[in-house]
C-alpha positions in Angstrom: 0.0 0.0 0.0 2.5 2.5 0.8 4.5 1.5 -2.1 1.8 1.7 -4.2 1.4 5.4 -2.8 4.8 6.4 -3.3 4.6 5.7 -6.4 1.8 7.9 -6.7 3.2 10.6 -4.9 6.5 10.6 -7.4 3.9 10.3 -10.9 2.5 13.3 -10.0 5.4 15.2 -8.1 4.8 18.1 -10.0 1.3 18.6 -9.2 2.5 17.9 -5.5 5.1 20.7 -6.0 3.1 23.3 -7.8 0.3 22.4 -4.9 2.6 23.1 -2.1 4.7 26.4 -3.1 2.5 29.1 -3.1 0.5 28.3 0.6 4.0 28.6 1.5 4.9 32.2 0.4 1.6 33.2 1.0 2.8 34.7 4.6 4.0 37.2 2.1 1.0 38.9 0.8 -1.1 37.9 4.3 1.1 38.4 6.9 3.1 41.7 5.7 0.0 42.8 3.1 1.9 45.9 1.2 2.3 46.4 -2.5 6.2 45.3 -2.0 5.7 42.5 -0.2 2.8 40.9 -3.3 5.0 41.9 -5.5 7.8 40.0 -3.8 5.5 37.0 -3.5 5.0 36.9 -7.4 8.7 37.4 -8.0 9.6 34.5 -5.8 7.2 32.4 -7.3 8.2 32.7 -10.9 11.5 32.4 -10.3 11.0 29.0 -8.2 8.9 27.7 -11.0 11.2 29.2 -13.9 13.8 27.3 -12.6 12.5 23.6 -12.1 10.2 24.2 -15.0 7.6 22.7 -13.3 5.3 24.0 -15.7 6.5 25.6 -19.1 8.4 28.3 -19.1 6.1 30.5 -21.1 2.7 29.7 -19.3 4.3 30.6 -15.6 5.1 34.1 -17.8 1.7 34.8 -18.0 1.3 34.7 -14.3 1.5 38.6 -13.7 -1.5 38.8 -16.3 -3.1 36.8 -13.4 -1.5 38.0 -10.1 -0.7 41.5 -10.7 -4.3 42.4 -10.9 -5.7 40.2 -8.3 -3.0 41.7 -5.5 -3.5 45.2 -7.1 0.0 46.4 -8.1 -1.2 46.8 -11.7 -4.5 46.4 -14.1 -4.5 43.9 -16.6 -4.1 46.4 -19.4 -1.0 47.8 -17.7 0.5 44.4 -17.7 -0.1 43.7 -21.2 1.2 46.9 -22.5 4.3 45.8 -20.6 4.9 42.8 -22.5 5.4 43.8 -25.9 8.3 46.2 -26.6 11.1 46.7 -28.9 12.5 43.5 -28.7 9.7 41.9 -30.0 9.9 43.9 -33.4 14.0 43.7 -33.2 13.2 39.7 -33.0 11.5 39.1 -36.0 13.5 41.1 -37.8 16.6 38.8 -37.3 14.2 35.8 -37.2 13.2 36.7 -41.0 16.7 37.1 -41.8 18.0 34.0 -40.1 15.0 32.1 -41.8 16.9 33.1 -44.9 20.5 32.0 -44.5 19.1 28.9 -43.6 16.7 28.3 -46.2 19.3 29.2 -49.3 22.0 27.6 -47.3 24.1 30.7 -47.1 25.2 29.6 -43.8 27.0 26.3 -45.3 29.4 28.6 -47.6 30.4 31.1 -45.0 31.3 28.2 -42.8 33.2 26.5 -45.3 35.1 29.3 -46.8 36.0 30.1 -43.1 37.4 26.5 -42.2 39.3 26.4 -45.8 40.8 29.6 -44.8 42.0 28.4 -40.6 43.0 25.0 -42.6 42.6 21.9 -41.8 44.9 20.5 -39.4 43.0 19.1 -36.5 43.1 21.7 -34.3 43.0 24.4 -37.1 39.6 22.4 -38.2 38.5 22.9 -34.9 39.1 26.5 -34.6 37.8 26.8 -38.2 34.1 25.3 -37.3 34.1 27.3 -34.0 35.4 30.7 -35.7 32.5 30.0 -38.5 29.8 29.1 -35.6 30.7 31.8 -33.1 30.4 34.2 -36.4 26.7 32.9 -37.1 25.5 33.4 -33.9 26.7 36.7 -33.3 23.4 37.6 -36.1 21.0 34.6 -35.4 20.1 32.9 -31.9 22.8 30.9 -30.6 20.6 27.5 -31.5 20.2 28.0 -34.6 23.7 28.3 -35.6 24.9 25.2 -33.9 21.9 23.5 -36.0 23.7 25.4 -39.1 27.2 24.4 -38.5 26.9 20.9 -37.3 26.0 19.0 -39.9 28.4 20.7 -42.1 30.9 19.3 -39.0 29.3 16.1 -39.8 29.3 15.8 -42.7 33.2 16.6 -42.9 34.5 14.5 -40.6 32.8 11.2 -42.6 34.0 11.9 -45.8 37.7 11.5 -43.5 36.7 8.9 -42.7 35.0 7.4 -46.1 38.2 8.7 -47.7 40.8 6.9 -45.5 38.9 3.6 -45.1 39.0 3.2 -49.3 42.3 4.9 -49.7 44.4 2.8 -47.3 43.1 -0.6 -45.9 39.8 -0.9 -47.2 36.3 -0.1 -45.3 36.6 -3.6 -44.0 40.4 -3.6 -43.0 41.9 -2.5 -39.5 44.2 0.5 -39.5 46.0 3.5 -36.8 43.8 6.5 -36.0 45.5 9.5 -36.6 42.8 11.7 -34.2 40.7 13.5 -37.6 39.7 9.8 -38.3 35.8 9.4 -36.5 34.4 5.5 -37.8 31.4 4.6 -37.9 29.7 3.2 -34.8 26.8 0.8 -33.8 24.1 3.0 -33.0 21.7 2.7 -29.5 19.7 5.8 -29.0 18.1 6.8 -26.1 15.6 9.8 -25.8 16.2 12.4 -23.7 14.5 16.0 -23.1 16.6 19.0 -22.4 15.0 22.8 -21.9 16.2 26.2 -22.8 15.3 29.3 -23.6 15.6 29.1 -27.3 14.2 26.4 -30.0 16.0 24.0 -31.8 14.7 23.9 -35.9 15.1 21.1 -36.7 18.7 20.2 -38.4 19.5 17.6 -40.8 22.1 15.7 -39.9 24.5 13.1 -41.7 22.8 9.6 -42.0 26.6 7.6 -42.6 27.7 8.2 -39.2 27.0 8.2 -35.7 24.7 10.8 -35.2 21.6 11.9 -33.8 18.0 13.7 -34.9 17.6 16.8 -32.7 14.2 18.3 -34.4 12.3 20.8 -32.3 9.9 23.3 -34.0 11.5 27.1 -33.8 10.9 29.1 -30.8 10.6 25.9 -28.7 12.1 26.2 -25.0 12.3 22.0 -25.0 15.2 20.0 -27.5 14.2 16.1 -27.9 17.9 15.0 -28.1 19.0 11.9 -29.0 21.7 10.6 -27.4 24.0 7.9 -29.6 26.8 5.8 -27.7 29.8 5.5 -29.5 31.5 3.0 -27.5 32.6 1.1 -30.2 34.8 3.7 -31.5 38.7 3.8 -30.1 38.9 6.7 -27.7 42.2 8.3 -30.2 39.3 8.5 -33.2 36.7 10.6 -30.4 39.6 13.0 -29.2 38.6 15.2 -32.4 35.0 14.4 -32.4 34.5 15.8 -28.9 37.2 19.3 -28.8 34.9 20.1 -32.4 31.4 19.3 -30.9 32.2 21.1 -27.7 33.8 23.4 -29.4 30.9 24.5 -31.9 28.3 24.5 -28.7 30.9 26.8 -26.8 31.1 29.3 -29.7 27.7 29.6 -30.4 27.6 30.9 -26.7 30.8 33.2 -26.9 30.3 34.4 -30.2 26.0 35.3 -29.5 27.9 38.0 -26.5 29.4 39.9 -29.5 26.2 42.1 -30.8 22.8 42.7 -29.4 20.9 40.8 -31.8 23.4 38.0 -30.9 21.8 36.3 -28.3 18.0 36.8 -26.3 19.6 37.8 -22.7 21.1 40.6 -24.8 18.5 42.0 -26.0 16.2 41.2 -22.8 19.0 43.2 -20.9 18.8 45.7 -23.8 15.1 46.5 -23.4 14.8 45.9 -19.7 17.1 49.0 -19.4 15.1 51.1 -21.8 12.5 50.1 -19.6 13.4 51.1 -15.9 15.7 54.1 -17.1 14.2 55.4 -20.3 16.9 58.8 -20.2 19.7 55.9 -20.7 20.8 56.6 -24.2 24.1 55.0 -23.7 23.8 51.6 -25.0 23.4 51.1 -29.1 24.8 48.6 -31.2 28.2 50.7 -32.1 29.5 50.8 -28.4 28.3 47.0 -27.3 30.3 45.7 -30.2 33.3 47.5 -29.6 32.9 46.5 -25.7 32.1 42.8 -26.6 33.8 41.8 -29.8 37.3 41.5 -28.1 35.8 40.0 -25.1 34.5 37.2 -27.8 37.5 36.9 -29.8 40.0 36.2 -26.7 37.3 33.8 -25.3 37.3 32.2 -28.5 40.6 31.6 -29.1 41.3 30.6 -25.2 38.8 28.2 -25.1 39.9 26.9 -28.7 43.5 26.6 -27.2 42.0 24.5 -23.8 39.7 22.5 -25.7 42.9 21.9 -28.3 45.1 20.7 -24.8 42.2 19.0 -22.9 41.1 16.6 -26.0 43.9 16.7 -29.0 47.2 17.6 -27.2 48.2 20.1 -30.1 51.5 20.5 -30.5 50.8 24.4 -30.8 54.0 24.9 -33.3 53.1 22.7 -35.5 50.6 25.2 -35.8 52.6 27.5 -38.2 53.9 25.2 -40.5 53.5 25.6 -44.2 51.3 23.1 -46.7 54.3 21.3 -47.9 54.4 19.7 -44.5 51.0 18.7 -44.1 50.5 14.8 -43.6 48.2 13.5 -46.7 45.3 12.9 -44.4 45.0 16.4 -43.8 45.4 17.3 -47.5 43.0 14.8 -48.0 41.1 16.7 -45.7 41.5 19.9 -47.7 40.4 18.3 -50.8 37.2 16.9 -48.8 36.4 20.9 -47.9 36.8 21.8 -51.1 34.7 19.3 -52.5 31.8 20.5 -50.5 32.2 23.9 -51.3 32.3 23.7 -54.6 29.2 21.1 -54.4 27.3 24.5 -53.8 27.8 25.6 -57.0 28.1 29.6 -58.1 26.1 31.7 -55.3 22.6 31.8 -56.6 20.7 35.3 -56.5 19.0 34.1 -53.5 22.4 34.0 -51.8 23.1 37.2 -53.1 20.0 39.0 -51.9 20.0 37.6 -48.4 24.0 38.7 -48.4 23.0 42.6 -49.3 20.3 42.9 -47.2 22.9 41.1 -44.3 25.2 43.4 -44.8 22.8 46.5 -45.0 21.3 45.8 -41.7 25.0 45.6 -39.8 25.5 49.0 -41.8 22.5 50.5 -40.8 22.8 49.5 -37.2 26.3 50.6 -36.7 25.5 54.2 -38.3 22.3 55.0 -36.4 24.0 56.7 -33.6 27.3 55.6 -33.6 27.9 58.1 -30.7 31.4 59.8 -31.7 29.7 61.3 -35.1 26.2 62.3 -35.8 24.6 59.1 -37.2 21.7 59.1 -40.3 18.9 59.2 -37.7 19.8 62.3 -37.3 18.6 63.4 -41.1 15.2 62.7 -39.6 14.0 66.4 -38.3 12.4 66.1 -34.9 12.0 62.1 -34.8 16.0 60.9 -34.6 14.9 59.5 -31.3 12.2 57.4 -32.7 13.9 55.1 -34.7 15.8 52.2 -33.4 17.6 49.1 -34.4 14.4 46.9 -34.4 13.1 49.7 -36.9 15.9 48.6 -39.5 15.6 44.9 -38.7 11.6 45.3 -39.2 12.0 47.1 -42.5 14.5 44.7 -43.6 12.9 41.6 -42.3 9.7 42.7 -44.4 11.3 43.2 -47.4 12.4 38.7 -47.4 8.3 38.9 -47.1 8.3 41.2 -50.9 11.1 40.2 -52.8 10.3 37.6 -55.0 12.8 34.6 -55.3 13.1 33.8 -58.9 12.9 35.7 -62.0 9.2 36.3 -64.2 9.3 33.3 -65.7 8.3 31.1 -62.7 4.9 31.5 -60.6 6.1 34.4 -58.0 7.2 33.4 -54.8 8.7 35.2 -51.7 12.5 35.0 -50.5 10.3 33.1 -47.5 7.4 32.1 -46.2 5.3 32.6 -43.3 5.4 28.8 -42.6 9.2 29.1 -42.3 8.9 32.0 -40.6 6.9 30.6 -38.0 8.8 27.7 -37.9 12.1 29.9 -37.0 10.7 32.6 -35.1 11.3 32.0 -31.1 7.8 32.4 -30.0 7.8 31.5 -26.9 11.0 33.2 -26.1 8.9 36.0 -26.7 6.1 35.3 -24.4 9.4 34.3 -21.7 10.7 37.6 -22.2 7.0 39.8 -22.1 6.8 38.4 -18.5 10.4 39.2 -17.4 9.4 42.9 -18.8 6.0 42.8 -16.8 7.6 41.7 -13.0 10.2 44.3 -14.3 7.5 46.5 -14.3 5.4 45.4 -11.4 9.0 46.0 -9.4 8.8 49.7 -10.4 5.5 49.9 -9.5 5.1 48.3 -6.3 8.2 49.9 -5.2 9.8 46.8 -4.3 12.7 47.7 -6.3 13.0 51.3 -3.9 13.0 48.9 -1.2 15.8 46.6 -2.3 18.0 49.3 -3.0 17.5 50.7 0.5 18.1 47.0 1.9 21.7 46.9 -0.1 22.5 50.1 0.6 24.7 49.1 3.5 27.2 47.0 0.6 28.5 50.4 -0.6 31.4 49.9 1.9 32.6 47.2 -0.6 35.2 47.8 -3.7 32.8 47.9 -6.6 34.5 45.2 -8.0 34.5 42.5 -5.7 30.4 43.1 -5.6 30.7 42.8 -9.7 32.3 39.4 -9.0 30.4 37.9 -6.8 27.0 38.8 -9.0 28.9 37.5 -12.0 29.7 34.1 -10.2 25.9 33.7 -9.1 24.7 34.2 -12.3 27.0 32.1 -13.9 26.3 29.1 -11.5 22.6 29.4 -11.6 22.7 29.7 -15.2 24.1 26.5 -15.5 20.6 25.0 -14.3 17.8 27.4 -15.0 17.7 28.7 -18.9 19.2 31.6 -20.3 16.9 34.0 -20.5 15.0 32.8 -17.2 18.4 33.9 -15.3 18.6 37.2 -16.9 15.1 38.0 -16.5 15.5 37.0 -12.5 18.3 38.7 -11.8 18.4 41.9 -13.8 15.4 43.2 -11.1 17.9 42.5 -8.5 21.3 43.8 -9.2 19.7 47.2 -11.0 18.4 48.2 -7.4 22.0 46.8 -6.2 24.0 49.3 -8.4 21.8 52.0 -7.2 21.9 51.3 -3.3 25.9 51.2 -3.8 25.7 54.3 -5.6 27.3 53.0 -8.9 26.6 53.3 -12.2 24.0 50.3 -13.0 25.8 49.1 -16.3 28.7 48.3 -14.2 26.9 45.4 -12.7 23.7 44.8 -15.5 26.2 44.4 -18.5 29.1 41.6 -17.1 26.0 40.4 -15.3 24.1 39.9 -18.8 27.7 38.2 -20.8 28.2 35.8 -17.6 24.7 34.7 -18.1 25.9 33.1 -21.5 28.5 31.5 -20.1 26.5 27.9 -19.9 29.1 25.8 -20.2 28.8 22.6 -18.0 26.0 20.8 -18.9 24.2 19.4 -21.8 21.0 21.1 -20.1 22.7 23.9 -19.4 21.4 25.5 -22.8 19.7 23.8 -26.7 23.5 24.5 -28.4 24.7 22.0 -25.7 22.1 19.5 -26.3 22.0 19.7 -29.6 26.2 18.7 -29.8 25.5 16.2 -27.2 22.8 14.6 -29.3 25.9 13.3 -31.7 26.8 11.1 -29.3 31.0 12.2 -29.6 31.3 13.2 -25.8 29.9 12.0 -22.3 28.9 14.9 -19.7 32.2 13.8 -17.8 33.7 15.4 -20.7 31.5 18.8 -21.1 31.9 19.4 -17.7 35.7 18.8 -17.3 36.0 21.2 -20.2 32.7 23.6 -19.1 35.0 24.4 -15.9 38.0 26.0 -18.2 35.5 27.6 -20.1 34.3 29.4 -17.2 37.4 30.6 -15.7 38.5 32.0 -18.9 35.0 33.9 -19.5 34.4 35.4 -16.1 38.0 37.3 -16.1 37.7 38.7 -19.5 34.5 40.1 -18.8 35.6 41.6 -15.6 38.6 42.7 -17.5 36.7 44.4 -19.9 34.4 46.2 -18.1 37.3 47.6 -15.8 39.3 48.9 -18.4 38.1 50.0 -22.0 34.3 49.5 -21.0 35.3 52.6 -18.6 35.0 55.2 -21.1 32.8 53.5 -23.5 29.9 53.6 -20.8 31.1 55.7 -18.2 31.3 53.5 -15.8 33.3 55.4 -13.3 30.6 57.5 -12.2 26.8 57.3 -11.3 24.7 58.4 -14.4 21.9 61.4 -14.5 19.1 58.7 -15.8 19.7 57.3 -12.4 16.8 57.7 -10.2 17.4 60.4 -7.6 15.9 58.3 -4.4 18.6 56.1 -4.5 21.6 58.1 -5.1 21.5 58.2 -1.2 24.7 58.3 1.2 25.7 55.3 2.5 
């Protein structure tokens, strides 16, 4: 009997859970009954259930559509005015245009053309597939370019493999692994669900090896992974297999920090700040590049260079040498590349168009306000200050919806379609993201953030620095277990009401806060590019997390390196802002 209810109790654990947690911050609203303390009660429970995803992700975002009316801190219609904003037009923008890389395959010729020019020794393969990944998701959602670059990774490491069993032995015959060399495996697949705040699309992966289907409609916060064991396989032939798999899922993290479109938390950070200080005109696309982009780059090429130790044990100068001394597996390897590239043919006029218009929007966002110089939204008389970067990724992003993709003489047909759209565009990363912008909100208005501000007050005594650091080491261990954006969108209520009750500039703490939130690195569940790599079957998690932890240290310092030296002037970090609030630049 009481097995039977056990059993019971652990089938429906969830019910049990969601049953249990609110009688038990209801003291909150009950006991203390002001507008800070509901407010606190709703914060506390979405964060609780946004980070054992209890229930999904998106439907416990609706909950201040449901609470924040019933406790009175704001009417419905305020709440849903609070979640749409800019970052819902900025996101379909660079959904429509990521919808087209993908769809013309522009994505498989930038990423070969960037591993034929790195080259192709094995660690010079692996930088080449992380350089061309970390590149593709500084424009589209860090998913979707691991789901672009993998099967390219695939597909190019068994064609080695083809290539040296026919050239040498024979498929049938016995021979030395030389590390690029992956075989082919007996396959045992085991399902396994993994969540995140982006969705996977669905990638098509290469059916002569070991690999495995991860296929998730766009925008979905859940990746049904397969997992393949590759047991069979000698661990020499792996050592290559897993420094490019983890490398790929690593870049498509490091590489998303670079721009604001790169990556959701940036652009939830991005609007969230627009939101709660609305005279903050500091942040555009110009200045986060130039702050990121060599925080990317080192973390790239450092993590390339641990991965390279961890797994391969490069030689590093070999590195250097020219092609004459390249081994004929790894001219066979070049030959392979440029077979595949020149499979694509002659870029078609699709590729073309999707290029111009790629290009056009970086232009257009670097020159809006560039900051140092006057920028073309000035030319517009008394309205400069309306137009943003989701205005030029709309307009863009429209136009993918107009052009037609082939000539008069066939029926007429867009660039894209609405079904691919919709199949691409992160939907419920949206409806994540609305609800992080309404307890934002409901923060404000309550006055719960006033509150918290007043509490921290007291940490003012503390270097500024050592505060950074220990918020950037929370985030980046919670992150590691709760999505993404779920982290951001906790935390960004918190440590804006910290910067202001230590009297320092908010940025200082929101932005390394926001690129340490990104820095998922130890677990397959830890974010979908993980999952997705894992689903390949080339690694265990031993191995992630073993190489997760080097990742870390080497993220964490260049942020805080950054944002202590040439993110000084950029922002002006050193001092505490005007479009700070005036009841919380208080003494300490």
């Amino acid at each position: 009997m009481w097995g039977k209810l056990r059993s019971t109790i652990w089938n429906y654990r969830r019910v049990v859970f969601i049953l249990l947690l609110p009688p038990l911050l209801l003291p909150l609203p009950l006991v203390i009954a002001n507008k800070e303390s509901c407010c606190a009660f709703v914060l506390l429970l979405m964060a609780i259930f946004w980070t054992t995803e209890v229930i999904p992700l998106p439907i416990t975002a609706m909950f201040p559509g449901i609470l924040f009316p019933a406790l009175g801190i704001m009417t419905s219609s305020q709440v849903a005015m609070a979640f749409f904003k800019d970052f819902h037009f900025l996101l379909v923008g660079v959904s429509c245009l990521a919808t087209s890389v993908q769809k013309w395959g522009l994505h498989r010729r930038l990423a070969l053309i960037l591993v034929a020019v790195v080259g192709v020794n094995p660690a010079r393969l692996t930088l080449g597939f992380m350089s061309g990944c970390g590149f593709l998701s500084m424009w589209v959602n860090n998913t979707s370019a691991v789901t672009m670059v993998m099967p390219i990774a695939e597909a190019v490491l068994c064609q080695i493999q083809r290539v040296e069993d026919w050239s040498n032995e024979g498929p049938d015959q016995g021979h030395e692994n030389h590390g690029l060399q992956l075989s082919e495996v007996n396959v045992n697949t085991e399902n396994e669900t993994v969540g995140d705040t982006h969705n996977l699309p669905e990638g098509t992966l290469s059916s002569s090896s070991s690999s495995a289907a991860a296929a998730s409609s766009s925008g979905s916060e859940e990746a049904d992974v397969t997992q393949v064991a590759c047991m069979t396989a000698p661990v020499k032939e792996l050592m290559v297999g897993k420094a490019m798999c983890i490398g790929v899922a690593y870049a498509s993290n490091i590489g998303g920090i670079s721009t604001l479109p790169g990556t959701s938390v940036n652009l939830i950070f991005y609007e969230y700040l627009h939101q709660i200080y609305p005279d903050c005109n500091s942040i555009n696309f110009g200045k986060w590049l130039a702050l990121c982009l060599p925080i990317s780059v080192l973390s790239l090429f450092l993590t390339w260079a641990w991965l390279c130790w961890l797994f391969i044990d490069t030689d590093f100068r070999l590195l250097g040498q020219c092609d004459g001394d390249h081994s004929q597996r790894e001219k066979a390897t070049r030959k392979i590349i440029q077979e595949e590239y020149r499979a694509l043919g002659p870029m078609s006029g699709q590729e073309q168009f999707t290029l111009v218009v790629f290009c056009l929007m970086i232009l257009l966002w670097f020159t809006r306000a560039p900051g140092f110089i006057p920028g073309w939204a000035s030319l517009i008389p008394h309205h400069s200050d309306y137009i943003t970067d989701a205005t030029v990724a709309l307009v863009l992003g429209i136009l993918f919806f107009l052009v037609p993709a082939y000539g008069p003489s066939r029926k007429y047909e867009s660039m894209i379609s609405w079904a691919e759209f919709q199949a691409f565009m992160p939907w419920k990363v949206s409806l994540l993201v609305g609800g992080g912008f309404a307890l934002a909100e409901g923060t404000k208005e309550s006055g719960l953030s006033r509150w918290v501000s007043e509490l921290l007050s007291p940490l003012g005594s503390l270097p500024p620095l050592a505060t950074v650091t220990v918020a950037c080491i929370i985030v980046t261990m919670v992150t590691e277990l709760a999505s993404n954006a779920t982290t951001i969108t906790i935390f960004l209520p918190i440590l804006s009401p910290l910067a202001e009750g230590i009297r320092v500039n908010p940025l200082s703490v929101l932005i390394p806060a926001t690129l340490c939130t990104s820095f998922s690195f130890l677990l397959p569940a830890s974010n979908p590019p993980n999952a997705v790599v894992f689903a390949y079957g080339y690694f265990s998690i031993a191995d992630m997390v073993k190489a997760g932890l080097g990742a870390n240290v080497i993220g964490l310092p260049m942020v805080l390196l950054a944002v202590s030296t040439w993110g000084v002037p950029l922002f002006s970090l050193d001092r505490l802002p005007d479009w700070v609030p005036c009841f919380n630049a208080t003494t300490p």
